[in-house]
C-alpha positions, 0 to 999 in steps of 0.5 A: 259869722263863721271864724273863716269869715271873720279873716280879712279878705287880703289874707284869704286872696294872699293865700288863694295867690300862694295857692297858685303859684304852688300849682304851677311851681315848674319842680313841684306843682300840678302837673294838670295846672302846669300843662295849662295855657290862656287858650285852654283855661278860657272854656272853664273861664266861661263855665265857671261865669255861666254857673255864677249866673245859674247860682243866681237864678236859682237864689241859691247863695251858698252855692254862688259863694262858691261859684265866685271863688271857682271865678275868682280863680280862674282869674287868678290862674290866667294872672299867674300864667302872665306874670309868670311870662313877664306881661302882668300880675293879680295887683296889675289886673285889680290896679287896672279893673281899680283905674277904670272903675274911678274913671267910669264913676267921675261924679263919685270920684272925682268933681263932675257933677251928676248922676250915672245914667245909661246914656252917661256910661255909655258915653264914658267907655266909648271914649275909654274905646277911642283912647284904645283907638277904635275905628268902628262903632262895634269894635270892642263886641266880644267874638266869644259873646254867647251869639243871641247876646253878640247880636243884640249888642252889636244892634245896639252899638249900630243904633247909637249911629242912627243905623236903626228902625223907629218903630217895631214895624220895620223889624217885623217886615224884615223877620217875615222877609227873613222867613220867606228867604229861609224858605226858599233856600236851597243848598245848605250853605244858603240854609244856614246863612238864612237861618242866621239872618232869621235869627238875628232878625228876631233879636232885633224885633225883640230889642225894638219892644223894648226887651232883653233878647238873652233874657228872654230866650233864657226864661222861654228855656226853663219854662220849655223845661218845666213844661217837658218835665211835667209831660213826662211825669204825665206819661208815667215812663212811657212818654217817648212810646206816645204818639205826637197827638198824645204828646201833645195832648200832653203838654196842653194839660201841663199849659192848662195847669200851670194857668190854673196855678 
């Protein structure tokens, strides 16, 4: 273990902190870091968790120490700029992530008997959302989900009220309904209004198997690229001077021999 690991965490956070306001001293700090507001920051908030999750994906953990720190800042600039407006700071916002976690967890921190299943946890933040005083079984759904993952949550909120097929038929129905609409569109307005409802018709019928629309999606994506990348390899530089035919010809060989591998 390096000498750097050995350093108590609350020291390394006290200096990440002092880091921090350095930055957005208003005499002597960044001008970059002092020009930043909520609103601008959120973008590479997000970025910053999608490359925790690639770091993941990728079983690369030397990487995904440093993407947790680049996150960790993050929180850490939007705790600087509200304090620094009078709203809350970095203890407020571990003191709340803190309370909640207790809260959410009655069987280990408190004297409530059993163990934590879906539908228990499930349980425990809707109350935690009808304490905030939630009118709707969707309110709470993040606006800036990623779109595929907003659909399948908010499906899943719709279910917990009954509002949901009891089987795979339904949704398979309404997808080929949905194809038929999309077809026969004939503005773009009506296109691209039909083409969401195809969409969401498809996480849908994927939630009804059973499986996780985002994932999934995610999986067909590298899977999409490895196969693209091997096409090319194939058509030695020239793949884009290929015909479709020869493209396609193509991507069967490189399906056949990840079957074989």
């Amino acid at each position: 273990m390096s000498k750097q690991q050995e350093k108590p965490a609350s020291s390394e956070l006290q200096r990440l902190l002092g880091i921090m306001a350095r930055l957005r001293d208003p005499k002597t700090g960044c001008e970059w870091d002092l020009s930043q507001t909520f609103t601008t920051i959120a973008p590479y908030t997000i970025e910053e968790a999608y490359e925790v999750a690639d770091a993941i994906e990728r079983s690369d953990l030397a990487d995904l120490q440093d993407e947790l720190g680049d996150l960790l800042f993050q929180v850490v600039f939007h705790a600087r700029m509200a304090e620094e407006n009078g709203h809350f700071d970095f203890a407020g916002v571990a003191q709340s992530i803190s309370d909640k976690m207790e809260a959410r967890h009655p069987h280990i921190f408190g004297d409530e008997p059993g163990t934590m299943g879906e539908a228990r946890w499930e349980a425990l933040k809707a109350a935690e959302r009808n304490d905030k005083g939630a009118t709707s079984a969707v309110d709470g759904v993040a606006k800036a989900l990623p779109a595929l993952m907003r659909a399948q949550k908010l499906q899943k909120r719709a279910a917990r009220t009954g509002f949901d097929w009891p089987d795979t038929a339904g949704p398979t129905a309404k997808l080929h309904e949905e194809i038929e609409e999309l077809k026969a569109a004939t503005s773009d307005e009506e296109m691209v209004e039909e083409a969401g409802d195809f969409l969401f018709a498809a996480v849908n019928l994927v939630r009804a198997y059973g499986i996780d629309a985002e994932e999934a999606l995610r999986a067909a994506n590298t899977k999409f690229e490895r196969r693209f990348r091997g096409m090319e390899t194939l058509g030695e530089g020239k793949f884009a001077d290929l015909t479709l035919d020869e493209q396609e010809s193509l991507w069967q060989r490189v399906k056949a021999a990840e079957k074989r591998s």
